[in-house]
Predicted model as a PDB file, atoms N, CA, C, CB and O in Angstrom, pLDDT in the B-factor column:
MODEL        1                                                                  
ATOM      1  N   UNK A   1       0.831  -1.152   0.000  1.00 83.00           N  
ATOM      2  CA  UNK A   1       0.000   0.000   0.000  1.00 83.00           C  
ATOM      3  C   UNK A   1       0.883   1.225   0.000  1.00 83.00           C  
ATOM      4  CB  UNK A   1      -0.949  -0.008   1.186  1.00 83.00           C  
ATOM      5  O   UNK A   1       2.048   1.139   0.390  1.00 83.00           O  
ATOM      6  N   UNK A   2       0.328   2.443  -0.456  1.00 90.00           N  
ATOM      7  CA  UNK A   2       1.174   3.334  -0.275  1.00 90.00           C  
ATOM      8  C   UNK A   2       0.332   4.526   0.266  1.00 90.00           C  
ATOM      9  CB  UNK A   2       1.955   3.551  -1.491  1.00 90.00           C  
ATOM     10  O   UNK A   2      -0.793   4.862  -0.106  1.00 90.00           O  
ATOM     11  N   UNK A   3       1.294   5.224   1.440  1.00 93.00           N  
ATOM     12  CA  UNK A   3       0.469   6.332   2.274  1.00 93.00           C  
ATOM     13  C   UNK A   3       0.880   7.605   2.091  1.00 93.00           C  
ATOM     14  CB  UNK A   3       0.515   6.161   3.724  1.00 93.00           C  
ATOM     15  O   UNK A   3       2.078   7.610   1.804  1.00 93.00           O  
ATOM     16  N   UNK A   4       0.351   8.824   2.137  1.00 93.00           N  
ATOM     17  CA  UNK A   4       0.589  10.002   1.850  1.00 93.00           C  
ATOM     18  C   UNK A   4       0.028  11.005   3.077  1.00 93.00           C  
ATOM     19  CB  UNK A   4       0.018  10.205   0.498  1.00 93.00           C  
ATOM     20  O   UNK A   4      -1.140  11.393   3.054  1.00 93.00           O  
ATOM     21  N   UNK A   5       0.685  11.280   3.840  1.00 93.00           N  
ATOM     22  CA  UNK A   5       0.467  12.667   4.886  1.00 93.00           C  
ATOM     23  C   UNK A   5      -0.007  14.205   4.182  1.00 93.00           C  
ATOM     24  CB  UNK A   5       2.105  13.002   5.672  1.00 93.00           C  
ATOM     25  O   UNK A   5       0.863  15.056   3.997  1.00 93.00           O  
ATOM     26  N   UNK A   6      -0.690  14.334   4.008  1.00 93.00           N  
ATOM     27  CA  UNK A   6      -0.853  16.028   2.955  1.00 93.00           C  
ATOM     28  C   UNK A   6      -0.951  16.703   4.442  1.00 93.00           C  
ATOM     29  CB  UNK A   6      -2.775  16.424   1.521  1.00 93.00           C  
ATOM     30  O   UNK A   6      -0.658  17.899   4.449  1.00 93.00           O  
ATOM     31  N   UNK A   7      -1.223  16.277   5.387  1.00 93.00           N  
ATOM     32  CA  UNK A   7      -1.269  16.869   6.948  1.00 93.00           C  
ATOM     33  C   UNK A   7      -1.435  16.183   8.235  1.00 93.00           C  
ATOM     34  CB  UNK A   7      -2.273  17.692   7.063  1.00 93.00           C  
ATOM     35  O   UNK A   7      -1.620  14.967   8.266  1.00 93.00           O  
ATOM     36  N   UNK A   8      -1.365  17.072   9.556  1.00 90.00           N  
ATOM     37  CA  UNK A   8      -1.537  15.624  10.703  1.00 90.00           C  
ATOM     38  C   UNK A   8      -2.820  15.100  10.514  1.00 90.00           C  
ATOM     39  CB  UNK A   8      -1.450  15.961  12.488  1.00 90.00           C  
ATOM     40  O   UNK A   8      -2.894  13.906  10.801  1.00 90.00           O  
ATOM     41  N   UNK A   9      -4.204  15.797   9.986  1.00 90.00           N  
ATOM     42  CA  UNK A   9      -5.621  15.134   9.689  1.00 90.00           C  
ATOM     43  C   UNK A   9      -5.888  14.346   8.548  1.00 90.00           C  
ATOM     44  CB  UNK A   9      -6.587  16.080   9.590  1.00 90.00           C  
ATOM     45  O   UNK A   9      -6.787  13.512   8.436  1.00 90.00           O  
ATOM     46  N   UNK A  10      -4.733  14.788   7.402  1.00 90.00           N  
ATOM     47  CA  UNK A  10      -5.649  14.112   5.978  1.00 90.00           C  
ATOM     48  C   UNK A  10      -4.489  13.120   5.540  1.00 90.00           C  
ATOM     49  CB  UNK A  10      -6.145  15.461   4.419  1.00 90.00           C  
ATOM     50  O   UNK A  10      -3.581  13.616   4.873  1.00 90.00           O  
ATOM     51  N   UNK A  11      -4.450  12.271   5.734  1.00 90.00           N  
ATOM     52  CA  UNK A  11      -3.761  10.393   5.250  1.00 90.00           C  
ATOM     53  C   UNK A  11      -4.493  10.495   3.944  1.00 90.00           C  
ATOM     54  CB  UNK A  11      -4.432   8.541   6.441  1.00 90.00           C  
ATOM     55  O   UNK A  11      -5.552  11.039   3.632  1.00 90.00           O  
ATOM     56  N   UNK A  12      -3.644   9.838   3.312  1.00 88.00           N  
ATOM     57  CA  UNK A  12      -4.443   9.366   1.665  1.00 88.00           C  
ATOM     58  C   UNK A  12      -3.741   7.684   1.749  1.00 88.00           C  
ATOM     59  CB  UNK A  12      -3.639  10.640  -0.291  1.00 88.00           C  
ATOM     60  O   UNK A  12      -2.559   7.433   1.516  1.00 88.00           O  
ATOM     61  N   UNK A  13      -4.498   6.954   2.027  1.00 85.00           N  
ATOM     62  CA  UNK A  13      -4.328   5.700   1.595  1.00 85.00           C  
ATOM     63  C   UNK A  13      -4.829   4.600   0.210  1.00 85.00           C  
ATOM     64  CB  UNK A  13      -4.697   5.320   2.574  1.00 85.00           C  
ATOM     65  O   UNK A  13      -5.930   4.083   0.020  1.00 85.00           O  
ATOM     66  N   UNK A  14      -3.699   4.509  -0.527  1.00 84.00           N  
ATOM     67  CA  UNK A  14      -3.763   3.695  -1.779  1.00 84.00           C  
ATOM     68  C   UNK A  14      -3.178   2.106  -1.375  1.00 84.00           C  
ATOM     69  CB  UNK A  14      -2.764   4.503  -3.045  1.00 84.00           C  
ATOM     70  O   UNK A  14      -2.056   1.686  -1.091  1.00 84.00           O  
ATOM     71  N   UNK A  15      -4.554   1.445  -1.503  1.00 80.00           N  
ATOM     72  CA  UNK A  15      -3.917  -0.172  -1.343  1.00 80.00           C  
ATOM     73  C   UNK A  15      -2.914  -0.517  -3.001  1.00 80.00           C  
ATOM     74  CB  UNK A  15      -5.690  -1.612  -1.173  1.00 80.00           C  
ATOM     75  O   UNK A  15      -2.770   0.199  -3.992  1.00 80.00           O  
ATOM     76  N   UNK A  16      -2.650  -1.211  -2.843  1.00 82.00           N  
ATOM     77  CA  UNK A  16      -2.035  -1.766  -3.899  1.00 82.00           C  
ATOM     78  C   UNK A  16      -1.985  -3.574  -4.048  1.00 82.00           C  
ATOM     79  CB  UNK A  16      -0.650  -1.127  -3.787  1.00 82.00           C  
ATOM     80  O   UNK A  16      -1.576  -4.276  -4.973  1.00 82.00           O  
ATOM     81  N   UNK A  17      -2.544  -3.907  -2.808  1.00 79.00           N  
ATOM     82  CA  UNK A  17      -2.873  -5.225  -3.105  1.00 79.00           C  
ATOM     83  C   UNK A  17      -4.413  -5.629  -2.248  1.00 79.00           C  
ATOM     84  CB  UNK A  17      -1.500  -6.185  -2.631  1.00 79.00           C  
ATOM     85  O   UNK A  17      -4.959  -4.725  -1.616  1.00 79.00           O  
ATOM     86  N   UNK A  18      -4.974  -6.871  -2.278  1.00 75.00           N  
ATOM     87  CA  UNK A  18      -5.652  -7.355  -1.528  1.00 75.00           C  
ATOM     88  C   UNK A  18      -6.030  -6.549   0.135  1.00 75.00           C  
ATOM     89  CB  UNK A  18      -5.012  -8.558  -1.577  1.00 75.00           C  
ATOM     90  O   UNK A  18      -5.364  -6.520   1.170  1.00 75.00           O  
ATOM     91  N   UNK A  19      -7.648  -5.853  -0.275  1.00 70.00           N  
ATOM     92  CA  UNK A  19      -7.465  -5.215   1.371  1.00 70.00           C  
ATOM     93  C   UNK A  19      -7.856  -6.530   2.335  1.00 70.00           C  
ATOM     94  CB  UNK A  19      -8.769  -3.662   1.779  1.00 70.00           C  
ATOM     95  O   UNK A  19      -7.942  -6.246   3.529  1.00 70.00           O  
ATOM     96  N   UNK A  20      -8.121  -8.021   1.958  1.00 73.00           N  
ATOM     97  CA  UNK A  20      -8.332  -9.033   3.016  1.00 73.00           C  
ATOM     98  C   UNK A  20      -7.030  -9.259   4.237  1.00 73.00           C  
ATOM     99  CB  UNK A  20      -8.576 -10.438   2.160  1.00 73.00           C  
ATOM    100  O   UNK A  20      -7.075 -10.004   5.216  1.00 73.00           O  
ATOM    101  N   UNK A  21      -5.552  -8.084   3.674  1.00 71.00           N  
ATOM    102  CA  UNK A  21      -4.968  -8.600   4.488  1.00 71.00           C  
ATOM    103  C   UNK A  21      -5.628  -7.714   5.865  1.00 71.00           C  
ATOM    104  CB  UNK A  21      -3.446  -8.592   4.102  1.00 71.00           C  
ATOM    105  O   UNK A  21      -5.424  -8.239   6.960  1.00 71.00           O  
ATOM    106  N   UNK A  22      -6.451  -6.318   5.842  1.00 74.00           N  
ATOM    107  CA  UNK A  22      -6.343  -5.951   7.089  1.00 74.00           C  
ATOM    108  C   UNK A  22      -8.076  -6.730   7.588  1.00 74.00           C  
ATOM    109  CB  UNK A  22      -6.018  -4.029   7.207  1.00 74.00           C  
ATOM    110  O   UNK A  22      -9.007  -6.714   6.784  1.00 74.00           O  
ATOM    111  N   UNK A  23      -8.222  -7.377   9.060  1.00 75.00           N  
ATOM    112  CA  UNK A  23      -8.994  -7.905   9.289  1.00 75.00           C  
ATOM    113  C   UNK A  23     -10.375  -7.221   9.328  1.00 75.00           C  
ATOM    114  CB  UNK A  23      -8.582  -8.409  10.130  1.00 75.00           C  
ATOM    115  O   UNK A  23     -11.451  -7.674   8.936  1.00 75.00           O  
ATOM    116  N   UNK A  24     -10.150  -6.232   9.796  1.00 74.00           N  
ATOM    117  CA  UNK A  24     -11.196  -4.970   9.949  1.00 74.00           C  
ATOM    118  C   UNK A  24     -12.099  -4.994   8.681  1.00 74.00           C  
ATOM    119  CB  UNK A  24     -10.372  -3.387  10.043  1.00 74.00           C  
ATOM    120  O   UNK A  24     -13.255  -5.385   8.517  1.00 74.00           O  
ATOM    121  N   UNK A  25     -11.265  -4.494   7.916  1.00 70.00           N  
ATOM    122  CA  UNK A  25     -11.489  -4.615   5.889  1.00 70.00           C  
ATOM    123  C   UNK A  25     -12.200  -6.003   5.363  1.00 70.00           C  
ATOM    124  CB  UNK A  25      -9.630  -4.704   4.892  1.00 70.00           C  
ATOM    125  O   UNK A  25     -13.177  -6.065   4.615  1.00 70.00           O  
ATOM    126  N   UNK A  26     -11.557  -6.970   5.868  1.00 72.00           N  
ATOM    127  CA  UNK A  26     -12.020  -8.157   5.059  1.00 72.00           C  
ATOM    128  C   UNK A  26     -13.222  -8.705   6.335  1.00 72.00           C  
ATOM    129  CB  UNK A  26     -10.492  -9.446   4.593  1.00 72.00           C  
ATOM    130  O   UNK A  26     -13.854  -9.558   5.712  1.00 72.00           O  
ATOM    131  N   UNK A  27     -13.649  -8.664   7.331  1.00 72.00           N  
ATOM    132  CA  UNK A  27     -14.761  -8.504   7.868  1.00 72.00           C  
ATOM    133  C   UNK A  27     -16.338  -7.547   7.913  1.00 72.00           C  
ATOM    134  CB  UNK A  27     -14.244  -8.466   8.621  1.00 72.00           C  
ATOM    135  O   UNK A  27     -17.483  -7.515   8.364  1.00 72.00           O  
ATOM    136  N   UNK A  28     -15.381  -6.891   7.106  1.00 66.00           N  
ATOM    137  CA  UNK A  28     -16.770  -6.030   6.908  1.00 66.00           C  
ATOM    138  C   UNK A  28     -17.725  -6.732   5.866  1.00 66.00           C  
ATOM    139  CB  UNK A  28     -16.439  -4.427   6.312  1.00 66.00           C  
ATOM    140  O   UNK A  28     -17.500  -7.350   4.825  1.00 66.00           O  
ATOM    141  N   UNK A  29     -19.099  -6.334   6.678  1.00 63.00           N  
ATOM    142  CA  UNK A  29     -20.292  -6.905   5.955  1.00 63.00           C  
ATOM    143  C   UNK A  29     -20.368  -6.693   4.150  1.00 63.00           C  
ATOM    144  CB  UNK A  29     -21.618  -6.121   6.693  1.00 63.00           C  
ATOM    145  O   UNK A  29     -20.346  -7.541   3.258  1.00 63.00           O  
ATOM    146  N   UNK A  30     -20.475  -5.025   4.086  1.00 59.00           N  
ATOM    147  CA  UNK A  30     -20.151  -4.841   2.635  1.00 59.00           C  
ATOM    148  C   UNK A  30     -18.727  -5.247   1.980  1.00 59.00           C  
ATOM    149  CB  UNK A  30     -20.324  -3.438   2.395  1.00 59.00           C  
ATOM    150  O   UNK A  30     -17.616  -5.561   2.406  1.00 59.00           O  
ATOM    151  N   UNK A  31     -19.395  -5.062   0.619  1.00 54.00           N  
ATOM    152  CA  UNK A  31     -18.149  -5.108  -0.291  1.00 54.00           C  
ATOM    153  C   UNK A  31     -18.147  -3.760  -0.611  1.00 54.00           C  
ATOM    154  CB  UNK A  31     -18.165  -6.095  -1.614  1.00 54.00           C  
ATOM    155  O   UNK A  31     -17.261  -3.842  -1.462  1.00 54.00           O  
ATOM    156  N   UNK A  32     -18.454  -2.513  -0.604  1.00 57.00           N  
ATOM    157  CA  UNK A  32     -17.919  -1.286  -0.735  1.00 57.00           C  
ATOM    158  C   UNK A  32     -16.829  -0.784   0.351  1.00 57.00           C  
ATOM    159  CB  UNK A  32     -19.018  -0.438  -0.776  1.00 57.00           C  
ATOM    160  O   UNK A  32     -17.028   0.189   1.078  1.00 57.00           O  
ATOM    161  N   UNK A  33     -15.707  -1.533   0.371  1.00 53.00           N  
ATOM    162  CA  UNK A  33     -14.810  -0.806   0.894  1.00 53.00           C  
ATOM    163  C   UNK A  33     -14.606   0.186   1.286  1.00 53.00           C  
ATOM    164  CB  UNK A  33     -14.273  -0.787   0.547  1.00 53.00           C  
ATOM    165  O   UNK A  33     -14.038   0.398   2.358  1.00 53.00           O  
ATOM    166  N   UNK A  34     -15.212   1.435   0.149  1.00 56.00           N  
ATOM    167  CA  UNK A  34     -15.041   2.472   1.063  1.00 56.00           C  
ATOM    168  C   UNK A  34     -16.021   2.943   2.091  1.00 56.00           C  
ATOM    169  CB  UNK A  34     -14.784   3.431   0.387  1.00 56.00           C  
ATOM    170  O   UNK A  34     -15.904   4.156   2.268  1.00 56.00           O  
ATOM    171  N   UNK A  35     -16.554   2.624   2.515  1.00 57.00           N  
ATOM    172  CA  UNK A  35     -17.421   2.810   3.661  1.00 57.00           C  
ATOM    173  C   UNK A  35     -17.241   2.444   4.492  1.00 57.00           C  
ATOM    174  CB  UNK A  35     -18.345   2.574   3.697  1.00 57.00           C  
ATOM    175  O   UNK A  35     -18.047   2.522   5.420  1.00 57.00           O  
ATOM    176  N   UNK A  36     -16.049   1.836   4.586  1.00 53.00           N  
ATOM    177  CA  UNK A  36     -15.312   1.197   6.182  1.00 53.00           C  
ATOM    178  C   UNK A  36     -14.687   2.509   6.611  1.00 53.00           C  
ATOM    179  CB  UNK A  36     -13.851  -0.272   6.060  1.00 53.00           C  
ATOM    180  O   UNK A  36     -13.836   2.999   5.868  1.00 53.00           O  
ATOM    181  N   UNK A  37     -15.025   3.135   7.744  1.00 59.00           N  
ATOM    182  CA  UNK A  37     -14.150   4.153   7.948  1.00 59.00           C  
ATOM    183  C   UNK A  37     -12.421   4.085   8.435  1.00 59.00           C  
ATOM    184  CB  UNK A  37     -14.885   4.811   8.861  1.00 59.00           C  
ATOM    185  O   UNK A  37     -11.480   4.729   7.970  1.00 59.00           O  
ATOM    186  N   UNK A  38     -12.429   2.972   9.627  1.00 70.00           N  
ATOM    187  CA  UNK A  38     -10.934   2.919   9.195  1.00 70.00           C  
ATOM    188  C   UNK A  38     -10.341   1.496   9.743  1.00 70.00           C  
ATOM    189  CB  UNK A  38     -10.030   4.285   9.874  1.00 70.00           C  
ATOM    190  O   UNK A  38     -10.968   0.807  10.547  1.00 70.00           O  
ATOM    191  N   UNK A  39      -9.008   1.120   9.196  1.00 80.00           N  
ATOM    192  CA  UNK A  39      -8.694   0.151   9.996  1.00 80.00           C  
ATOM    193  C   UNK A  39      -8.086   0.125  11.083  1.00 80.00           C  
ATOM    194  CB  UNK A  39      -8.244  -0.471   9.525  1.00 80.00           C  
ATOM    195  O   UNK A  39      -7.227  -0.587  10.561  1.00 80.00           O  
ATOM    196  N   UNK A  40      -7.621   0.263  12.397  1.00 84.00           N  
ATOM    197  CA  UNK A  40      -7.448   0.506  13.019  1.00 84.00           C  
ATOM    198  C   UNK A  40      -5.771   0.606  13.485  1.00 84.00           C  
ATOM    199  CB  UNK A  40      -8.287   0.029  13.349  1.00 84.00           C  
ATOM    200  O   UNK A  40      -5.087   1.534  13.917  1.00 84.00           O  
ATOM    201  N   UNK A  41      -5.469  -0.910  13.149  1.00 85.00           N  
ATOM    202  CA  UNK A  41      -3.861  -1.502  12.916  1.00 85.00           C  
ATOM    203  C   UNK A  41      -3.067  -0.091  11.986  1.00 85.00           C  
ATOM    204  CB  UNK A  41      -3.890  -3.364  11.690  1.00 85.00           C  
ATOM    205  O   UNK A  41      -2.009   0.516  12.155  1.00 85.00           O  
ATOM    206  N   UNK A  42      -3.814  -0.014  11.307  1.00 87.00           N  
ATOM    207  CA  UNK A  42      -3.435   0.458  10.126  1.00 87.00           C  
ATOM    208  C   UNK A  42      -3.064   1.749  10.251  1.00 87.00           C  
ATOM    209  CB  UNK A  42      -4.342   0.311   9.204  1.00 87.00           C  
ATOM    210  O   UNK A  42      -1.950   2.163   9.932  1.00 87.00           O  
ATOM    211  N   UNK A  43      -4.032   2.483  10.747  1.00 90.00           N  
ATOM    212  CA  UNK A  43      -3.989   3.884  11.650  1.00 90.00           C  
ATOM    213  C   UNK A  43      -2.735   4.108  12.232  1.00 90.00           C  
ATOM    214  CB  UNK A  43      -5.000   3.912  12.867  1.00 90.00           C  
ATOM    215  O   UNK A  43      -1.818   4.877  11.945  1.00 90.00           O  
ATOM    216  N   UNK A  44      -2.948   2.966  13.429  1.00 93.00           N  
ATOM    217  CA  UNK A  44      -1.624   2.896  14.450  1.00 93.00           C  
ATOM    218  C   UNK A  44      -0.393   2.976  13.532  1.00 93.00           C  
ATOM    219  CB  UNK A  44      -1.526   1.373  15.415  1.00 93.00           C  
ATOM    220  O   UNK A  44       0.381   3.928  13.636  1.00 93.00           O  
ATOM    221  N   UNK A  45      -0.208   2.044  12.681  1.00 93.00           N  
ATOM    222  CA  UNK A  45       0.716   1.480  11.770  1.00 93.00           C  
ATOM    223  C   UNK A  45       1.390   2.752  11.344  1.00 93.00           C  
ATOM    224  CB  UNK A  45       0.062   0.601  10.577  1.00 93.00           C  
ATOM    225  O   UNK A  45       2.593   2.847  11.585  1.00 93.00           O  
ATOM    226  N   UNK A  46       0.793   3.708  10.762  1.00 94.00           N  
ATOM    227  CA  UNK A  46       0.850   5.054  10.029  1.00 94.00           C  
ATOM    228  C   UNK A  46       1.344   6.141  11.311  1.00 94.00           C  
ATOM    229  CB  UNK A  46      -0.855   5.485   9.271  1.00 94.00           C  
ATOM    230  O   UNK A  46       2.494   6.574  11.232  1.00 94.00           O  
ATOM    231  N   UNK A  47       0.396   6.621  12.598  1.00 95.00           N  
ATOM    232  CA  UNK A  47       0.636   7.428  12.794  1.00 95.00           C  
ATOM    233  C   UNK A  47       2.154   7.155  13.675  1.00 95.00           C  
ATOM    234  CB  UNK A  47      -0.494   7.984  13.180  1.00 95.00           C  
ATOM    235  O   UNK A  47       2.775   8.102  14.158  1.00 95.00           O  
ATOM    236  N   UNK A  48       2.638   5.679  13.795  1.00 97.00           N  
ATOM    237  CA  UNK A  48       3.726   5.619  14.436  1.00 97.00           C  
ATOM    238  C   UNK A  48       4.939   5.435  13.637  1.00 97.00           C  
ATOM    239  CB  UNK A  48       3.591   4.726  15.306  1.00 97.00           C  
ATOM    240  O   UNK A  48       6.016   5.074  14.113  1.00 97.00           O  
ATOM    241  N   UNK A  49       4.714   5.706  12.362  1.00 96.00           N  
ATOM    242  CA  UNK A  49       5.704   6.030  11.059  1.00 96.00           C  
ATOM    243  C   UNK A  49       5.843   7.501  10.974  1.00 96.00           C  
ATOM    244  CB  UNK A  49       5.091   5.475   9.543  1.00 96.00           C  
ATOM    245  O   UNK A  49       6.893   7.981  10.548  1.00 96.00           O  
ATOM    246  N   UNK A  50       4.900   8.218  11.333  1.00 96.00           N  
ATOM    247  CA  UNK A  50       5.001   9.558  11.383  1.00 96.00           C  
ATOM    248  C   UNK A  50       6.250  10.268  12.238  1.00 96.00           C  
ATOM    249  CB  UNK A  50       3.736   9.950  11.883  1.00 96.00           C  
ATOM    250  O   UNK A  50       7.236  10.984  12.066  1.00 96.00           O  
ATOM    251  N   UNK A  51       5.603   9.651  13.152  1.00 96.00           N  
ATOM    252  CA  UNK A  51       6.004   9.659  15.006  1.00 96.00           C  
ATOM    253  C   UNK A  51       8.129   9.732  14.992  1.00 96.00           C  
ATOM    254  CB  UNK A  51       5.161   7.325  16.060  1.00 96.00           C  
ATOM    255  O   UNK A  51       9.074  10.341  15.495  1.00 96.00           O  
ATOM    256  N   UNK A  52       7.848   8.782  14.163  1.00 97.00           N  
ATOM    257  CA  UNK A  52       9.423   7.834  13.564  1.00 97.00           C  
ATOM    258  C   UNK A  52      10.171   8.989  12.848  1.00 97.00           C  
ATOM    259  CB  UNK A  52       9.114   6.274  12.138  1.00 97.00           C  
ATOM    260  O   UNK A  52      11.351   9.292  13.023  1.00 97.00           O  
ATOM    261  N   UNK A  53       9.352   9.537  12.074  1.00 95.00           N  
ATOM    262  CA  UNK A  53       9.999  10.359  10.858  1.00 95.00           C  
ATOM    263  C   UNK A  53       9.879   9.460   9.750  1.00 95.00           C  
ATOM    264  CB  UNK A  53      11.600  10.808  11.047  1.00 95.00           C  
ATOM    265  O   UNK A  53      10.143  10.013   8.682  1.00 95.00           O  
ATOM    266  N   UNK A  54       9.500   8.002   9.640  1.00 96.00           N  
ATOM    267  CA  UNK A  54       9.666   6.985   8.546  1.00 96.00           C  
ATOM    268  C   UNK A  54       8.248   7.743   7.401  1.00 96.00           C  
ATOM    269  CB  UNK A  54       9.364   4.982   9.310  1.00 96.00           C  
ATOM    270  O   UNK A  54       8.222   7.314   6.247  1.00 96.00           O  
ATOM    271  N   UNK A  55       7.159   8.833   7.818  1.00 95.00           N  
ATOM    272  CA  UNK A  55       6.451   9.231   6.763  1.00 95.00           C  
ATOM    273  C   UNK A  55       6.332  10.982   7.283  1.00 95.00           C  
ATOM    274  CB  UNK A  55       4.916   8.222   6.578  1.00 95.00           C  
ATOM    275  O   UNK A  55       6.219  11.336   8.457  1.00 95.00           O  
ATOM    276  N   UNK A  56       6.381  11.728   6.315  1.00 94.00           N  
ATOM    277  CA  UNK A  56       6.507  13.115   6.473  1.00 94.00           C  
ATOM    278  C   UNK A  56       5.358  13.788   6.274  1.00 94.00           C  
ATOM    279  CB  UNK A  56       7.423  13.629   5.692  1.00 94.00           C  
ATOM    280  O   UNK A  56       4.741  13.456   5.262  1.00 94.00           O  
ATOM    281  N   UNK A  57       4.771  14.850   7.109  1.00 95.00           N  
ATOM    282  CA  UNK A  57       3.857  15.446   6.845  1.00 95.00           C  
ATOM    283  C   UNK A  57       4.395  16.610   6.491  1.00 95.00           C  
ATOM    284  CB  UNK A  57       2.990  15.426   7.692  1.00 95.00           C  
ATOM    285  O   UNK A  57       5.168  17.162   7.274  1.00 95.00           O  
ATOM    286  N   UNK A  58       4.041  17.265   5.091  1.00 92.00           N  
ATOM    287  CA  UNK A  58       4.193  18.846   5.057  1.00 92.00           C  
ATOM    288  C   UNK A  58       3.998  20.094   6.350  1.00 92.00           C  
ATOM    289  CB  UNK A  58       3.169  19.179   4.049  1.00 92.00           C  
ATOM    290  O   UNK A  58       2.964  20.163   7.014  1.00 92.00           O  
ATOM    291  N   UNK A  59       4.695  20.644   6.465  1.00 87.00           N  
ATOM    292  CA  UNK A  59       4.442  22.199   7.004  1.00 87.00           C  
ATOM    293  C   UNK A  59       3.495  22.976   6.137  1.00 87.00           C  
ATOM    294  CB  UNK A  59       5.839  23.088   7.036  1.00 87.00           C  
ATOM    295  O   UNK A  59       3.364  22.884   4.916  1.00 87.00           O  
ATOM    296  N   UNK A  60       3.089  23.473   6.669  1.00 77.00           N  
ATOM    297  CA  UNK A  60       2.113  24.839   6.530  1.00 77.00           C  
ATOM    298  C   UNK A  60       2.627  25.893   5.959  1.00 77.00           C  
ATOM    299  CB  UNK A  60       1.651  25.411   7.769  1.00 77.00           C  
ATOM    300  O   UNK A  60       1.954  26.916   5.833  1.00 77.00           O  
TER     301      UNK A  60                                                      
ENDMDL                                                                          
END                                                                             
């Protein structure tokens, strides 16, 4: 997948493979994906890459 910070509120997440790997995702009742609001792991996953410096959010 690939993630994009445009700020500390707006993540842009592009899967690039299968979303069954996150459980959240592949449990959900629908198949409109996007209406899952979020995965949770995934969240964590991200905002502690931030945290790291491993993903950059622009300045203002």
């Amino acid at each position: 997948m690939l993630v994009k910070k445009n700020s500390l509120a707006h993540t842009l997440v592009q899967w690039t493979s299968d979303t069954e790997q996150c459980v959240e995702l592949a449990q959900s009742p629908t198949a409109d994906r996007a209406t899952v609001l979020t995965c949770l792991k995934l969240r964590d996953s991200i905002e502690t890459a931030v945290r790291d410096g491993r993903i950059r959010v622009p300045q203002p």
